[in-house]
N, C-alpha and C positions, 0 to 999 in steps of 0.2 A: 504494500500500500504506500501510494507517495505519502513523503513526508511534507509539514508546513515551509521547509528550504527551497523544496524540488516544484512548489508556484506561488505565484505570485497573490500570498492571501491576503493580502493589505486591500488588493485592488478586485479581489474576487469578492470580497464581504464588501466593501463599498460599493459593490455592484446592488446588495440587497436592497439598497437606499433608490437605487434609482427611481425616476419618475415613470417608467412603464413598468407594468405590473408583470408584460413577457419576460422584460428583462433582468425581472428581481428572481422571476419565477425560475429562467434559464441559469442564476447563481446557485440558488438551493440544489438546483437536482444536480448542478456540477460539486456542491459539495457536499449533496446526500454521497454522489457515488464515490469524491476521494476519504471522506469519512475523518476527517483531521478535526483532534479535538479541541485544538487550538481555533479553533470556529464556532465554538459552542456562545461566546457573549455574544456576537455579532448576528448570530443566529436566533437567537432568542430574543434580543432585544429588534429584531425583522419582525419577529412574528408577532410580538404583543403590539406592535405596528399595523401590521397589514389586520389583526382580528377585526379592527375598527373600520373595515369595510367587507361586506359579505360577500359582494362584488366577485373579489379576487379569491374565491373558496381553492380554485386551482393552485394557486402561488402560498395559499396556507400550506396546504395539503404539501406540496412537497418540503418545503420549509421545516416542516413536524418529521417528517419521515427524515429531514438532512440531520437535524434534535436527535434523533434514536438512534441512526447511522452513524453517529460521530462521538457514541458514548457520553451526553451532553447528561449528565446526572443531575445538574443544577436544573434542569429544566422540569424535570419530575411536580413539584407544585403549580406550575401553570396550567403541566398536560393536564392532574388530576382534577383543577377545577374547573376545567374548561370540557373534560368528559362530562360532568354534570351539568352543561350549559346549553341549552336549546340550540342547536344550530339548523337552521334551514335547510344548508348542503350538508348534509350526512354524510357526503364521500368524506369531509374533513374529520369524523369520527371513526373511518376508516386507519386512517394514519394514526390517530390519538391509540388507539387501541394496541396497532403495533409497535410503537412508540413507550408506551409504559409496558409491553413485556420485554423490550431490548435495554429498558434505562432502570425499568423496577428489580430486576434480576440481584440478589445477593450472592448468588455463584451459579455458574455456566446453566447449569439445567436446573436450576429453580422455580416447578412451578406456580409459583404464592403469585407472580403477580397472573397469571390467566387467569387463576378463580379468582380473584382481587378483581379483575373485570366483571367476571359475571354479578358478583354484587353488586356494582353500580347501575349495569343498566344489562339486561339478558336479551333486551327484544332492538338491538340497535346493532350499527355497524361497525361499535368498540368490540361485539365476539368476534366479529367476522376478520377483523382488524388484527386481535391479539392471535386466536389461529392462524393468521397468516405467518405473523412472529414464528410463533413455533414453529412451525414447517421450514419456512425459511432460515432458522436460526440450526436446524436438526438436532432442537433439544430430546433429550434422552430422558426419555420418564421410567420408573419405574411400573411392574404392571398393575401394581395399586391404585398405581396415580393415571393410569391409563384410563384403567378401568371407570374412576370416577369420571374423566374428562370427556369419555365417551357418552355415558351415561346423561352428563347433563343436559350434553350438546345433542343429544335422540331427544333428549325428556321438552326439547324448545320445539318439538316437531315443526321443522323446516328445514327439509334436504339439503334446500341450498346451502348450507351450513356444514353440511358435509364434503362437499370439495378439500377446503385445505384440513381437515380434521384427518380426512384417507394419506394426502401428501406430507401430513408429519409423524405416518403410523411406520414407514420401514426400521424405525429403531425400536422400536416395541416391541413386548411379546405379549401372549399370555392369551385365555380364551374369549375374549371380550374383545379384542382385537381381530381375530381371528373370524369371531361373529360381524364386528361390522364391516369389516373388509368385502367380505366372502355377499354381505348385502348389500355393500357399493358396485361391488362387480356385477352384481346381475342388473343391477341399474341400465335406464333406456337413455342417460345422462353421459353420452361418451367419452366430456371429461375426465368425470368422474370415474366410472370403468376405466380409465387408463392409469389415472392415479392411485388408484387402490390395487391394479393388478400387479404394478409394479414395486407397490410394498408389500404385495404378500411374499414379493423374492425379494426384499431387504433392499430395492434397489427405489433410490433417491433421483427423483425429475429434474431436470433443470426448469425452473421458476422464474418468469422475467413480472412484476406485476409491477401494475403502473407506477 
């Protein structure tokens, strides 16, 4: 991963400021993807900016997700009062959700902060959000912690919700996994069939999401 030497981040994070909201937008996602922690004030202080128009939901949304990408842990009180916050574009709940299981994490495979979500809000884009974390992160649960995680995520009866739940199962084991897998697959959902088939052989998708 480049280091803060190897670009020029004086002038990348003063881009966040700019007066178009493409062009603040086009900063975040350049440093969601170099993930330099040294960007975390600059980036934070973007975003309690741009919240103040709803307008710009797009340019939030990556912003949050550059917050998790960059191990910005200082940011963690903003995410969490801001999941509790009515927001009109929901996709920006999307990112909040992934966002506090990458920055609420107290060691690698810690699942406290997923369920930390579902207690806030079960019926919003913060589940959809923090499973994506997971899956993408290839946290390692144990099959207790599967089990319950499975469990919930059936007990919200909404399939859709099953997508990145199947994509963060190839490190798991156990009979509960095995059950939902094996009910993904017969799914008419082709995604989904492709992401469960290939965790039941332990083998991990490459993931590009927005």
């Amino acid at each position: 991963m480049p280091s803060s030497n190897e670009v020029d981040l004086p002038a990348l994070t003063a881009e966040l400021r700019n007066k178009a909201s493409p062009k603040r937008r086009s900063a975040a996602k350049r440093l969601r993807k170099l993930g330099l922690p040294a960007a975390c004030p600059a980036l934070l202080e973007a975003l309690e900016v741009e919240l103040g128009d709803e307008r710009t939901w797009e340019t939030q949304y990556q912003m949050i997700m550059a917050l998790g990408a960059s191990g910005c842990k200082e940011a963690l009180p903003a995410l969490k009062k801001l999941s509790r916050r009515r927001i009109e574009a929901t996709t920006v709940l999307l990112a909040v959700g992934d966002a506090l299981v990458r920055l609420g994490r107290e060691y690698d495979n810690d699942p406290r902060p997923m369920f930390d979500v579902f207690d806030i809000d079960n019926d919003s884009l913060l589940v959809d959000g923090a499973l994506r974390a997971v899956a993408m992160l290839r946290l390692q649960f144990e099959p207790e912690v599967a089990e319950k995680l499975i469990h919930r995520v059936i007990n919200l009866k909404d399939q859709a919700r099953y997508f990145w739940l199947a994509a963060a199962c190839p490190g798991w084991s156990g009979d509960s996994v095995n059950r939902f897998l094996q009910m993904c697959v017969n799914s008419t959902n082709a995604g989904l069939k492709t992401a469960a088939e290939a965790a039941q052989v332990g083998k991990y998708l490459k993931w590009n999401p927005l």
